[in-house]
Each structure stands twice: as C-alpha cells, then as structure tokens.
C-alpha positions in Angstrom: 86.0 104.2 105.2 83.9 107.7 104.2 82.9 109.7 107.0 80.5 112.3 106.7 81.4 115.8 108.2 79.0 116.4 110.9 77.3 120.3 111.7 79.6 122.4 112.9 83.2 121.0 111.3 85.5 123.5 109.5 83.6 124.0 106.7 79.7 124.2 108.0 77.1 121.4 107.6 76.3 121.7 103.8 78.2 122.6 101.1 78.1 126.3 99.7 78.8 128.1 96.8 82.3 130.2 96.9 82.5 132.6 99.4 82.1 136.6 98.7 85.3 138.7 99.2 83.9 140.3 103.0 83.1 135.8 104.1 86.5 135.2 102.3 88.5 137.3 104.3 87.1 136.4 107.8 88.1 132.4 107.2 90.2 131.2 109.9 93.8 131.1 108.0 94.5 127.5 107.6 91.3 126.7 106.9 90.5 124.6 103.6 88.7 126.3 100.6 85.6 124.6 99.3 85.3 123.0 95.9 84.8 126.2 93.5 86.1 128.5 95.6 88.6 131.1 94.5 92.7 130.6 95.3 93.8 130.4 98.1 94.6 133.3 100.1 95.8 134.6 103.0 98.9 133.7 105.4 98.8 130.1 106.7 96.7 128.7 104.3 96.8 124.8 103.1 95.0 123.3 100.5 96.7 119.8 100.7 95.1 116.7 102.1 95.5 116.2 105.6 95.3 118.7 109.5 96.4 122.3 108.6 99.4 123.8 109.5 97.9 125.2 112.4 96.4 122.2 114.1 99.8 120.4 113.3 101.6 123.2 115.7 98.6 122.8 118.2 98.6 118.9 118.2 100.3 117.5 121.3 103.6 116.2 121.2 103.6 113.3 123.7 100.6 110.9 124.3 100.7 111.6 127.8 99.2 115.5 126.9 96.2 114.1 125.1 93.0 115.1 127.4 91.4 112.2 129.2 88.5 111.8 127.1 90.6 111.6 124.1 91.6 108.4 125.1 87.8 107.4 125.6 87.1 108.6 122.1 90.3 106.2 121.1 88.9 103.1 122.5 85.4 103.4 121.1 86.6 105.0 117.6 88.6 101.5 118.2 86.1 99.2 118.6 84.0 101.0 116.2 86.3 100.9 113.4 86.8 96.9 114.1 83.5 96.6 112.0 83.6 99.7 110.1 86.6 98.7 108.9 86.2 95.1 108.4 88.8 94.1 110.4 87.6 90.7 110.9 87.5 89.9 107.0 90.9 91.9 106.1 92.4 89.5 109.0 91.0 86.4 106.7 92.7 87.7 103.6 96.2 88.5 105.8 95.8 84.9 106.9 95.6 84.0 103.3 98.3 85.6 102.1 100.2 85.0 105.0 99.9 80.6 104.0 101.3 81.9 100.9 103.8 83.8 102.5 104.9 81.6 105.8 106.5 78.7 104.1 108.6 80.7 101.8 109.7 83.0 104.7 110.3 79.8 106.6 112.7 78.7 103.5 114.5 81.7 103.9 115.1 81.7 107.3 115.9 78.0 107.7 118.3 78.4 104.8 120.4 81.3 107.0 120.6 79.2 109.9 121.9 76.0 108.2 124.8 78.1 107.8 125.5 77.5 111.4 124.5 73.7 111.6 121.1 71.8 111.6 120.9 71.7 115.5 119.9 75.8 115.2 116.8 74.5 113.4 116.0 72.0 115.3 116.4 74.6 118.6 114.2 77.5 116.8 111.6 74.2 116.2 111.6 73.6 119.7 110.5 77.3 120.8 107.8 77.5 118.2 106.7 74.4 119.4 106.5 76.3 122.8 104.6 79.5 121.2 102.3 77.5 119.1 99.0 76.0 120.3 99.8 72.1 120.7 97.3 71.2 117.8 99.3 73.1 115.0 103.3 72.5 116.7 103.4 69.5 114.5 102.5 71.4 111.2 105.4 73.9 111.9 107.8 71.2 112.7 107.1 69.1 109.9 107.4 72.2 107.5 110.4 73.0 108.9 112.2 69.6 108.8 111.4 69.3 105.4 112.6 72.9 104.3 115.7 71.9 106.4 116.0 68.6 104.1 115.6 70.3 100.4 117.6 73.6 101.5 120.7 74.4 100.6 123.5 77.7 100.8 125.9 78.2 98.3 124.9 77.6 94.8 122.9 79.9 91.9 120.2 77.8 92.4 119.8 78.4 96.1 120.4 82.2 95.4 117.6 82.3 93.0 115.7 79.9 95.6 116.4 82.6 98.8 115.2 86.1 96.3 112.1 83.9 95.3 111.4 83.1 98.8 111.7 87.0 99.3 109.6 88.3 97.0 106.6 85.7 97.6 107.0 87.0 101.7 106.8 90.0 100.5 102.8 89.5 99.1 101.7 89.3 103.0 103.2 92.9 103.1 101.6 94.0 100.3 98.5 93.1 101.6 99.4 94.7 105.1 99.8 97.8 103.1 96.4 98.2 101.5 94.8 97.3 105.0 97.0 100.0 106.5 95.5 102.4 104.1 91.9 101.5 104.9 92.8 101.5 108.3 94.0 105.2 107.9 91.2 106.4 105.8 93.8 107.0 103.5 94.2 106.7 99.4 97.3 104.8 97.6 99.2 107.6 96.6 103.0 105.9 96.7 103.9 105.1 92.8 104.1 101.5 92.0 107.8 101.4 91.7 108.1 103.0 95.2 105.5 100.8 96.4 107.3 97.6 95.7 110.9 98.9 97.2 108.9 99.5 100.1 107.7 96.3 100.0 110.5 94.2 99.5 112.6 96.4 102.2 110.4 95.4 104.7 110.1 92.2 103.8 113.4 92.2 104.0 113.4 93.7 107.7 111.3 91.7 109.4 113.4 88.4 108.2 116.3 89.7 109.8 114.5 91.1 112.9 112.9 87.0 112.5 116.3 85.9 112.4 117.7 88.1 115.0 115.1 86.2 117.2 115.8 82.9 116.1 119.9 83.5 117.1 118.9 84.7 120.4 116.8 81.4 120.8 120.2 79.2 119.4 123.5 81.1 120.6 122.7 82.7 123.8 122.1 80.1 126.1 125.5 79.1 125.5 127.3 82.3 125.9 125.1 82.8 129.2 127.0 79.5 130.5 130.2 80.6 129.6 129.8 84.2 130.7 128.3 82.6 134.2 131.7 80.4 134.1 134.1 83.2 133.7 132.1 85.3 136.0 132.2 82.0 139.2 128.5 81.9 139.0 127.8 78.7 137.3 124.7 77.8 135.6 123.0 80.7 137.2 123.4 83.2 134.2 121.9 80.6 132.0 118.9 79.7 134.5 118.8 84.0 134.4 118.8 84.4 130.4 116.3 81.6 130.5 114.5 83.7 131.6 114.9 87.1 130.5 115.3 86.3 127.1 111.5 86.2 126.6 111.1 89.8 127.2 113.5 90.5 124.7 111.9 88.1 122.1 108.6 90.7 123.0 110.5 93.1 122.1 111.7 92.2 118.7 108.5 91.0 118.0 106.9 94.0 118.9 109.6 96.0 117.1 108.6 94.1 113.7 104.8 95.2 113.9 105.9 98.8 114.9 108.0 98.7 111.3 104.7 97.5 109.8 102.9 99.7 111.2 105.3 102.9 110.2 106.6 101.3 106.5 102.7 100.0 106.1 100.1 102.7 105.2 100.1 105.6 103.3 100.9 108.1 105.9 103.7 110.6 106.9 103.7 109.9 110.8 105.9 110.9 113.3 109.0 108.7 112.0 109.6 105.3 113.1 108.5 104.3 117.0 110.2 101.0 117.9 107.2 100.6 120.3 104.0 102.2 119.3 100.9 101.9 122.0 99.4 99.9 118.9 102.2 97.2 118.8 102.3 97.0 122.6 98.5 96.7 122.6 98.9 94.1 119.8 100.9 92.0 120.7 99.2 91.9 124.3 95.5 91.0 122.8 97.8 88.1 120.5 99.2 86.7 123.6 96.1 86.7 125.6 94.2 85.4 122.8 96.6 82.5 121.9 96.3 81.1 125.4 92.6 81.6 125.3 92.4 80.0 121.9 95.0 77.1 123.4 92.5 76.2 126.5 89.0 76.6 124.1 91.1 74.1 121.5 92.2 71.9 124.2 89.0 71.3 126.1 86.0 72.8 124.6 86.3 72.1 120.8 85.1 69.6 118.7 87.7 70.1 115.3 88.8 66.6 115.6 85.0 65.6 115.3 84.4 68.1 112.6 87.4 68.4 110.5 88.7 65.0 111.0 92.5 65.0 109.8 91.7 68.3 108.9 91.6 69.4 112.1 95.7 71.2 112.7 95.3 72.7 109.5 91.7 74.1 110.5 93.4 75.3 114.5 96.3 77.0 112.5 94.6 79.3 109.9 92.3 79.9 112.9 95.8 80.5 115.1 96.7 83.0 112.4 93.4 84.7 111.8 93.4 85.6 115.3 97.1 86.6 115.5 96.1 88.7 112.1 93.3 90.3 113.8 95.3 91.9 116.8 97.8 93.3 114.4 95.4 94.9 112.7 93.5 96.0 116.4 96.6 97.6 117.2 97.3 100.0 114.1 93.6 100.7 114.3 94.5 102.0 118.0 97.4 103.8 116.8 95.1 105.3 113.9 92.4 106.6 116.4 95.3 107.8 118.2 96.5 109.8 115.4 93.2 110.9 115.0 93.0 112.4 118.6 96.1 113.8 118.4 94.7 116.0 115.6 91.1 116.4 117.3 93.1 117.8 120.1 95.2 120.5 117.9 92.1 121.8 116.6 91.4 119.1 113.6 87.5 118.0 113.4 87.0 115.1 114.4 85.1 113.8 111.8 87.1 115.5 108.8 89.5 113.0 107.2 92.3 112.5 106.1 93.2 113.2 109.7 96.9 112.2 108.9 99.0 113.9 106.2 100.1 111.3 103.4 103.2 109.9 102.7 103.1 110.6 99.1 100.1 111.5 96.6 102.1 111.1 93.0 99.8 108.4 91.9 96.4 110.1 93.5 93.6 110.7 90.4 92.0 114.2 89.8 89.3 113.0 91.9 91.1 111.5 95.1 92.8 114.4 95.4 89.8 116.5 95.1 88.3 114.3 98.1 91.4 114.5 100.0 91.2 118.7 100.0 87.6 118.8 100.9 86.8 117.5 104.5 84.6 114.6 105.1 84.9 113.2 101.9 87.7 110.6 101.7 
C-alpha cells in the first residue's frame, strides 16, 4: 500500500523544484534526485527503485545486529500492515484459489504414490486425518479415496492428467505472488513469460517437498524397525522416529513457505533462507491457531445448527482461511523485517520501495517514476 513520506525523509517534506548547482552539489551521494531534477551526478549515486547503495553497505547483515527497537517497529509495522494490507480478505481469495487448487494437487500427489502401492495413500490419509480438525478429516479422506480410485500412472492420458493437475496448482501460486507484492509494497515488474516459469517451478517444488513429506510419513517407520533390528535395539528406533519425525515434517513444511516466500514477490532478497523468521513465525501462529480453531469447533460452535450438512465444508474453508492468514502474517513479518533492516542502514522508514526488485522489464513509465521518487509507490 502508498505511504506517504513523512517531514524529514531523504528528500524534505514537500516536493521542490530542481535543485540549483551550489544545493545540487551538497546532496548526500546516494541520495535520489527529484522528479525534474537534472542527471544524476556525483559518485555513489542511484536513481533506481529501491535503499541506495549506501544504506545497502550500512544495513546489517544478521538479524541478531538489528537495534532492539527495530524489532518493536517490526511487530507493530506487523500488526499494522494486517489491515493495511488486507490480509484478512487476500487470505479469503488464497483460500479460494487454494479449493481450486487442493484437489488437483491432491491428484498429483496421490497419482506418485500409487506407484508404490495403495497402502502409501491410505497411510498419508491417516496423518492428515491426524493434522486436520476432526470436522473436515472426512472431506480429505473421501477426496483422496476417490482420486486414489480414478488415478492412474502410465498412460498419455494420465500424463496429460498429472501436467493439468500442475498447472491448475499452480493458480494458488499465482495468487501468492500478487499478495507477495502487496505485501512488499512492490509493483509487478517480472515479464509474463518469466512470471509463469516462476510459477510453475514452484508449483512444482512444493509437490515434491509435499511428497518428500508424504514418503517420510509411508517408508520410514519401516526402515526405523529394521535399522533398530540390525542395531539389537528392537522396536525402540521406531517408537524414536515416531517421534522425531514430526519435527522434520515442521521442517519441510516450513521449508515450502520459505520457497514461497523467496520465489513469491517481486523482490531481490537475500537469496533463498530455508527458514525465514516469517516461516518459523507462520507456521507457529497455524499450529496454534488450528488447535484453537479444533477446541472452539468442537465445543463452542454451532455449524452443525447453522450449516446443516454444510457444516465440514463450512469448518474447512474456515480451516484454510486461517492457515492462509498466518502465511501471509509471516511474510508480512519478514517484509517489516526487510524494512528495518533498511531503516537501520540509513533507509527512511517511510520511503518505499524499501526492498530492491527482482526485475522491473514490465514496469510502465509511470511505476517506474513512483518507484525512483520516495514515498510514492
């Protein structure tokens, strides 16, 4: 969203006519010229959209260097941008997309793990069954028996079946990526061809990284027995993986939002985290949320009442709204993060873009113009 530069930023509290030669030459070098103004001159000097080169050498490296009270300015700029932003609606239309997107994702997915026999689907059932709240298990089971009955691996049509699947995932991404940009204060400026690639790659990604999950969730338990065999211990290494293989399901999980939140938005970051703050931070509020959301669902709501039969499908968009929502609370963290980080190297606070962008080959005249003059994006 706009921000308005406030007294005091880089470039004064009101615009100016171009500078005289004596004010020209006393600019900070690095500083932006004004609309009108003459070339750009001096050593240092950026006109592009985003912090200077200076504040980029200034900036700190690790989190850990930020100043106290940048974190404070992280969580309010947080919970500020929640409306701001619109995070709440942006979740609704994820969670609409992501309908669209879940079943043919789940036809995918099931379709690779027939390779290795129906009991692997009926094994990742049973752990979504154990994720989901009680109200919507049934919906995911009975989607996935029936993909499990009308897929099949080896033939054109299948083929064509799995890239379909692939490319209508892919729309939840695409939606992602223009909430990423909003999120970032930052313009579109990826060209379609490179937008769609970047797309379908992570689309891509996170089945496999999905996939990954579900094979720890089928195979492991059984190499944990024979490993515990061969190593005298007995069923002990399986009661072990039990349960230490739910930290590293968090971790793949968290590792797909971090490539959501790098691949997403429009914006040249620091190169790919495989835990951000944001995704950690994510994927805590989801957690914390589900079970809350569980308990109000099973003891306090009155769906059944309301909705009638309705009522699963009613507890599972709400499930996904909510699980929507804290992705999106966690790249706004990582966002107000990126902003302090620039704050701290000497970046206004208020000037945006605060982030450099990825790419600006399909920016108009006039984003670009907005992009070089702070407080105007």
């Amino acid at each position: 969203m706009a921000r308005i530069s406030r007294p005091g930023g880089r470039e004064g509290p009101a615009r100016r006519p171009a500078d005289g030669p004596g004010e020209q030459s006393a600019r900070v070098p690095g500083a932006r010229r004004e609309a009108g103004a003459g070339p750009a001159q001096g050593p240092g000097r950026d006109t592009g959209p985003g912090p200077d080169p200076l504040v980029k050498r200034k900036q700190p490296d690790e989190l850990t260097d930020l100043p106290k009270k940048s974190w404070w300015e992280v969580l309010r700029g947080t919970v500020k941008e929640v409306k701001g932003d619109e995070l709440t609606d942006r979740a609704a239309a994820l969670t609409y997309y992501g309908v669209l997107s879940l079943f043919p994702a789940l036809l995918v997915l099931v379709s690779l793990l027939g390779l290795v026999g129906e009991s692997a689907g009926r094994k990742v059932v049973a752990t979504l069954q154990q994720l989901a709240p009680a109200s919507v298990r049934h919906i995911i089971s009975d989607a996935v028996q029936q993909l499990q009955g009308n897929a099949g691996v080896g033939s054109l049509v299948a083929v064509v079946g799995l890239l379909a699947g692939v490319w209508t995932a892919s729309g939840y991404v695409a939606a992602f990526m223009r909430s990423s940009n909003v999120v970032y204060d930052m313009a579109e400026g990826r060209p379609l061809w490179k937008v769609l690639l970047e797309r379908l790659g992570l689309t891509v990604v996170l089945m496999l990284l999905a996939l990954l999950s579900a094979l720890i969730v089928v195979f492991t338990g059984g190499i944990a027995q024979q490993v515990g065999d061969a190593l005298g211990i007995g069923s002990a290494a399986l009661t072990v993986w039990s349960i230490a293989k739910w930290p590293v399901l968090v971790i793949l999980v968290t590792t797909m939002i971090a490539f959501l939140y790098w691949g997403a938005p429009n914006v040249k970051g620091r190169g790919l985290r495989w835990v951000t703050p944001g995704s950690f931070l994510a994927l805590v509020i989801w957690m914390v949320a589900s079970a809350g959301f569980a308990v109000y669902v099973g003891n306090f709501s009155s769906y059944n009442k309301t909705y009638g039969t309705l009522a699963g499908v009613i507890i599972f968009l709400v499930w996904l709204w909510i699980t929507n929502l804290a992705i999106l609370l966690g790249l706004e963290f990582d966002a107000e993060l990126a902003r302090a980080r620039a704050a701290a190297g000497g970046h206004p606070g208020t000037d945006e873009p605060y982030a450099e962008p990825r790419d600006t080959t399909a920016w108009t005249e006039e984003q670009r113009r907005r992009a070089e003059q702070p407080g105007e994006m």
